[in-house]
N, C-alpha and C positions, 0 to 999 in steps of 0.2 A: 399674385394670382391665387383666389382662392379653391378651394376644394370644392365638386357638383354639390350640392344638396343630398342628391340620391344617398350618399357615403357616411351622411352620418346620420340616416333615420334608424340604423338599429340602436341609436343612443334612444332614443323616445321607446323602444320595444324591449325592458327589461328584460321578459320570457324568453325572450333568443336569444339572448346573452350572459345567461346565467349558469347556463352546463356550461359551454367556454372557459367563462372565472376560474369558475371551479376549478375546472380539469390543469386549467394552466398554474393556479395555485397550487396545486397538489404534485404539480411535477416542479413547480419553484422549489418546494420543500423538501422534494423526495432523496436527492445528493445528500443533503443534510442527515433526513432520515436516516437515512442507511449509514452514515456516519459514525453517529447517534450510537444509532443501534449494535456497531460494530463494537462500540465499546462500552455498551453494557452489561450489565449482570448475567451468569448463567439463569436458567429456571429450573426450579427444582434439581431432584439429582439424575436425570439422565443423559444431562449431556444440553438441553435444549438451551438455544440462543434467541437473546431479543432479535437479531439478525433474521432468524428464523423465521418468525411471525413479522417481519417488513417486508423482506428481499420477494420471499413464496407467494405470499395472498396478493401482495400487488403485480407479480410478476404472472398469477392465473389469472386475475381480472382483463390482462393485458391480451393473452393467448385467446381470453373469451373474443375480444374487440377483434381478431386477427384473422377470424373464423373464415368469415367470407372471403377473404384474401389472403389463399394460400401462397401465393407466389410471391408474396412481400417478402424482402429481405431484410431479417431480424437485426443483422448485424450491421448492414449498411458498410459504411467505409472499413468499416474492423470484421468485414468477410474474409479477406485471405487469412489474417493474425487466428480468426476465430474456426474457421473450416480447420485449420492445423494441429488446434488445442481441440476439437472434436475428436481429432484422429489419437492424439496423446492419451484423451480420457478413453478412446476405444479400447487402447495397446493395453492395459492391465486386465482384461476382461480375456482378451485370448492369452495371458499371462495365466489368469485364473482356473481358466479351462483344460491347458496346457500339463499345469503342475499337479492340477486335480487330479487327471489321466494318467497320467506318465506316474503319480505317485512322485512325485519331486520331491514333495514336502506338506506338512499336514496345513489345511486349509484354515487361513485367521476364523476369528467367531463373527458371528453374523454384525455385530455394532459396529465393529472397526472395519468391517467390509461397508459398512451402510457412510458411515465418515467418513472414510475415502471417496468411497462415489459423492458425497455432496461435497465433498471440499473442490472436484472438479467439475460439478453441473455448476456452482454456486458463481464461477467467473464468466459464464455464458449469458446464464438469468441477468448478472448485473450490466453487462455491456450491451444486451438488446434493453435495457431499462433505458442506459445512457443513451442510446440511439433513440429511443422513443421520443426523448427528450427531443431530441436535436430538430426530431421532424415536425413535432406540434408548437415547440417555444421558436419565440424569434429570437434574434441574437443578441439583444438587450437583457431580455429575460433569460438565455444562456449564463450571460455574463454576470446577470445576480445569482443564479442558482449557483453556479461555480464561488463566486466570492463569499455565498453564505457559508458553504460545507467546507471553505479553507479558516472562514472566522472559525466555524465550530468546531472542526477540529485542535486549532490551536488553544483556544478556551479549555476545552476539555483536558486538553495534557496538560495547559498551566494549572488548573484543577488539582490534575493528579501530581503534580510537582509542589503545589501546596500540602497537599494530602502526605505525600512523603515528607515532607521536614516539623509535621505537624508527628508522622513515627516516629523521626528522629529523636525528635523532643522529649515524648511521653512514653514511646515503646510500648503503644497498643494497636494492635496491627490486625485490630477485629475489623476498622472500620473496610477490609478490604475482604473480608472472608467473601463475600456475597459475589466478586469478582471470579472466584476462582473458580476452575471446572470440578465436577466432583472428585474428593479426593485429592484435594491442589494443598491442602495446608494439614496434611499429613505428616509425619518426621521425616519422611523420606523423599519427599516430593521435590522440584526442583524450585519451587517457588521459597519451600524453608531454607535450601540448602544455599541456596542462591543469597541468600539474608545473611544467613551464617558467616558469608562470606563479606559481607557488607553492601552487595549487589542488591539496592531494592528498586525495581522497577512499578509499585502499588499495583494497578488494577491487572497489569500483566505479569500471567503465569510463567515466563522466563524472560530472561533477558534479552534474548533472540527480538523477539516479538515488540518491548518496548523501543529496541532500537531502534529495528524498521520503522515504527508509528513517530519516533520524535524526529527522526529525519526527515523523513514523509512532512511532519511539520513545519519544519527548518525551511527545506525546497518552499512550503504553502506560506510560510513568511514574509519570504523573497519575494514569492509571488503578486505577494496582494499588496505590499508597498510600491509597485505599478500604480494603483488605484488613487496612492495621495500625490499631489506634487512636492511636497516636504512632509515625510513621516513623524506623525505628534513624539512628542516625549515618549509617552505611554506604550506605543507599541516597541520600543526597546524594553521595555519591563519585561513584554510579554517574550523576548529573545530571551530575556537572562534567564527564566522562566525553564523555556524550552532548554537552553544548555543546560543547566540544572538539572532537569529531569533526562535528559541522556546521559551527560555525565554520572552521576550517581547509580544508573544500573552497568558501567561499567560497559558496555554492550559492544564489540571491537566493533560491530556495522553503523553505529552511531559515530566513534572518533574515527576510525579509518574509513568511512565511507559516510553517512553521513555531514558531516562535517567537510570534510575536502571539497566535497560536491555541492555545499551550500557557497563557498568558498568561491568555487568556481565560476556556478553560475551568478554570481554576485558579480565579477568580473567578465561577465560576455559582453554586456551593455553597457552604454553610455547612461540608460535607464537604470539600470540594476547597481551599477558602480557609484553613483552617489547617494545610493541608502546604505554602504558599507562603509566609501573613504569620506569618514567624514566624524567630527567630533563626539556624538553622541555614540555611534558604532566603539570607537576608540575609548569613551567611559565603559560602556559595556565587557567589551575585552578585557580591560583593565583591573577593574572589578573581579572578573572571573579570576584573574591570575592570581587578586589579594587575599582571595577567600580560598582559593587551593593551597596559598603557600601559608595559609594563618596558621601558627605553629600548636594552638589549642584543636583546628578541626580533626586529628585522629581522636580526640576525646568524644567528639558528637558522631563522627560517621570511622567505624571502624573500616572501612572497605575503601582507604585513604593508601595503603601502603600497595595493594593488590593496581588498584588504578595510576600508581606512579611506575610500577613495576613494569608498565607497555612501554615505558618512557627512557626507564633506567634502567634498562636488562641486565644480569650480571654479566659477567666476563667469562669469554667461550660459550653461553646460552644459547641455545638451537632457536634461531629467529624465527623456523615454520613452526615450530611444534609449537614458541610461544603466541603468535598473530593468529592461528588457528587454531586456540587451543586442543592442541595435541590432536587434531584429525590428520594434518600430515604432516611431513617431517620426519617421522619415528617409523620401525617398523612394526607392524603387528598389530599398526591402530582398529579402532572400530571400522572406518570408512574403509580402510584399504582388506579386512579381513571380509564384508559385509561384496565390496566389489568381486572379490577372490570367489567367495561360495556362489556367486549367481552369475560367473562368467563359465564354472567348473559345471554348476546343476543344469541350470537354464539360460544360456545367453542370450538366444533369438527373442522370446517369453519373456522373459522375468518368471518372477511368481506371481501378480497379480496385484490386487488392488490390496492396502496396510501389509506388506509384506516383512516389515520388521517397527515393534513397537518406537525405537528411534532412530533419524534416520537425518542424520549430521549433513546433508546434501546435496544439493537439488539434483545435481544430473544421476546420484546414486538414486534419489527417488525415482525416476523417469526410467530409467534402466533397471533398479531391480523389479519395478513394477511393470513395464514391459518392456523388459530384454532392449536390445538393440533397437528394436521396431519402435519402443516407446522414445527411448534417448536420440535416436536419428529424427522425430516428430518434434521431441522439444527442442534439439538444438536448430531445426527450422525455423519453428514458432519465434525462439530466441533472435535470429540472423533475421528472418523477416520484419520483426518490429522495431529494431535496433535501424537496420536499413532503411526501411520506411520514415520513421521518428528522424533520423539527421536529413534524410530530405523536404524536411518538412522545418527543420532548424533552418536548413539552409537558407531557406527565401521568406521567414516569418520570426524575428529574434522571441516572439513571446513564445512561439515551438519549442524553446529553450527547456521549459518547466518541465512538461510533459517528459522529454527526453531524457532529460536529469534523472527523475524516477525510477524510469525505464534502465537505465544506469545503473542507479540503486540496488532496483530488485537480481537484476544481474547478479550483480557483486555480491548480493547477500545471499543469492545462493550457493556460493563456495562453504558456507555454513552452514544450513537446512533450506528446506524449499520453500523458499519466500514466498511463491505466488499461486500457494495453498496453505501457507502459514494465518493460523490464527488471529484476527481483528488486524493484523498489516494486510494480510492478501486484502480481505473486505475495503477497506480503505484505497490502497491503492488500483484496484478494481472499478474502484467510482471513481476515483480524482482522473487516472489517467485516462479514459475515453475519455470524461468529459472535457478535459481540459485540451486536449487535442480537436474534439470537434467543434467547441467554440473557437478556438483559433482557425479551423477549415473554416465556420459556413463565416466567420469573417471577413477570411482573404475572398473568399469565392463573390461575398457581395462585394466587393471595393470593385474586384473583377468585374461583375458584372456592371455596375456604375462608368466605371473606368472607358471599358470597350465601347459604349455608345460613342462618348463624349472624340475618343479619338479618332478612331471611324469619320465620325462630323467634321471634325479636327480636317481629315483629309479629302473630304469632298471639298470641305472651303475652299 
């Protein structure tokens, strides 16, 4: 049976079809973009981000188109998750007000109050972007936008995994200066000291940060090996790649979390299970194991003895203080001294938005930043999406991904706050809407298909 006529005269009408193209190009590309951009160079020395000039100008362009219809919801499906992280970004504002008054404690400078606040607008901007997506692309063009910005990100870290063995080699470590934020390759910075140690993660300024992105990866591996029905040769290059580049910054959110989690999810499907158990997986592995145990590699990576150390702890060694390094476990730590002064000053409050230059820990972020009121918002935010995310595992195994993430960032906030952390938040920001609402408007068309036909089913 074929199609009316009527339906495909705008093919003969160029002119009506050419904002369309456009717009639906431009949002094929824009996951990517932001990808992209999340892990490029600072601009100049004030702090500014390529992220900055993608995420903002397309994100007002968007609010211009919005005008006439105010009652649209930005957020779409991620309303409850995002109304909750509205309220979390509120709590350091009466934090700030709070401790101003009261004289708690003298007020950050105006930059680090300005960073703060964009490090929590910057997660709202991106998920009403991803929603944008979802409502003008179809779910084909969903499914390329998503599998572009999971190619590019893994490209980019094997990039930077080539780029580190290319320091290894020569020990010129200029080609990453342009990566760092002002101030990042200082003597005291944590990006040298972190070297020093044999921790080199290239374009990221700690090791925090690379972890989160090569795991982030690892999951986006998994992911897109969906896509082939036998995964080429080639994209195991691209794993050894990715282990490489985690391994080497040493990162615990990369081996213990990371990694488990790739693991994992490798083993939910009958999908996912034959791009692991399986020969080429098994060279891969193997591989890894010959080059960690080559008895020349502390000659090329000194930070060989530091990364066997998770492995081979000494005898009587405090396990928390080591897996954490040293935020608990011990008395007296930074995290436990930092919780003590803002339960004793401000508990209700906090003190407000950058309340302490470092800050080892997502729920210490949320609660010294505001008080009780903020941490009672995040751990909602937290329980809601988690909850959400396994119901959604439950009846769609490719929900799986998304989940995972969600997981991740979890867990990596037992070490600072993952999901206002640097070029990981960004990243995971865009991968996780998106990848979840391609998997919704999925299920929803099968549903919709589905319903007719049974319906029919029972009139017969």
């Amino acid at each position: 049976m074929t199609a009316p006529r009527g339906r495909s005269k705008p093919l003969h009408c160029p002119m009506q079809t050419e904002t369309p193209h456009r717009r639906s190009a431009l949002l094929l590309w824009l996951p990517s973009l932001i990808v992209l951009s999340a892990l490029g160079p600072y601009i100049g020395t004030s702090g500014l981000k390529c992220e900055h000039l993608v995420i903002y100008p397309v994100a007002g362009v968007y609010c211009c188109s919005l005008f006439p219809f105010r009652r649209r919801s930005l957020w779409g499906d991620f309303s409850p998750i995002m109304r909750l992280w509205v309220c979390l970004a509120a709590a350091p504002l009466l934090g700030l007000l709070w401790s101003s008054l009261a004289l708690v404690r003298v007020p950050p400078e105006t930059p680090q109050v300005l960073a703060a606040i964009e490090h929590l607008v910057q997660p709202m901007v991106v998920v009403a972007l991803m929603c944008l997506i979802q409502r003008k692309l179809s779910i084909g063009e969903m499914s390329t936008a998503l599998r572009r910005a999971l190619n590019l990100l893994i490209w980019a870290l094997c990039l930077n995994a080539l780029a580190i063995l290319w320091v290894l080699r020569t020990g010129n470590v200029d080609v990453f200066s342009r990566w760092l934020p002002p101030g990042g390759n200082e003597v005291d910075s944590v990006w040298i000291l972190s070297m020093e140690m044999g921790r080199y993660g290239g374009i990221f300024n700690q090791p925090f940060e690379s972890g989160v992105c090569y795991s982030l990866a690892l999951l986006a591996w998994c992911r897109i090996q969906l896509d082939h029905e036998r995964p080429p040769f080639w994209e195991y290059g691209r794993l050894m790649l990715l282990l490489f580049g985690g391994v080497i910054s040493i990162s615990k959110v990369f081996i213990l979390g990371g990694v488990p989690l790739f693991l994992l999810l490798s083993l939910t499907s009958k999908d996912y299970r034959k791009i692991m158990l399986n020969l080429r997986s098994g060279a891969v592995l193997a591989g890894l194991v010959l080059i960690i145990s080559w008895q020349n590699l502390s000659d090329l990576w000194d930070g060989l003895s530091y990364f066997l150390r998770l492995f081979t702890p000494e005898r009587g060694a405090n396990l928390v203080a080591l897996y954490t390094a040293n935020r608990f476990g011990q008395e007296g730590t930074q995290v436990t001294s930092y919780y003590s002064e803002v339960w004793n000053s401000s508990p209700l409050f906090g003190f407000g938005f950058a309340p302490y230059a470092v800050l080892d820990n997502g729920l210490l972020w949320a609660f010294a930043s505001g008080g009780i009121i903020g941490a009672g918002f995040f751990a909602g935010m937290i329980y809601k999406a988690l909850s959400w995310a396994r119901d959604l595992a439950r009846k769609d195994s490719e929900q799986m991904f998304p989940l995972m993430m969600l997981v991740l960032m979890v867990a990596a906030a037992l070490g600072a706050p993952s999901f206002t952390i640097d070029r990981g938040s960004t990243v995971f920001w865009t991968l996780y809407p998106l990848s979840t609402l391609t998997g919704l408007s999925r299920r929803r068309n099968t549903e919709t298909i589905l319903t007719p036909a049974i319906l029919g089913g029972r009139e017969a």
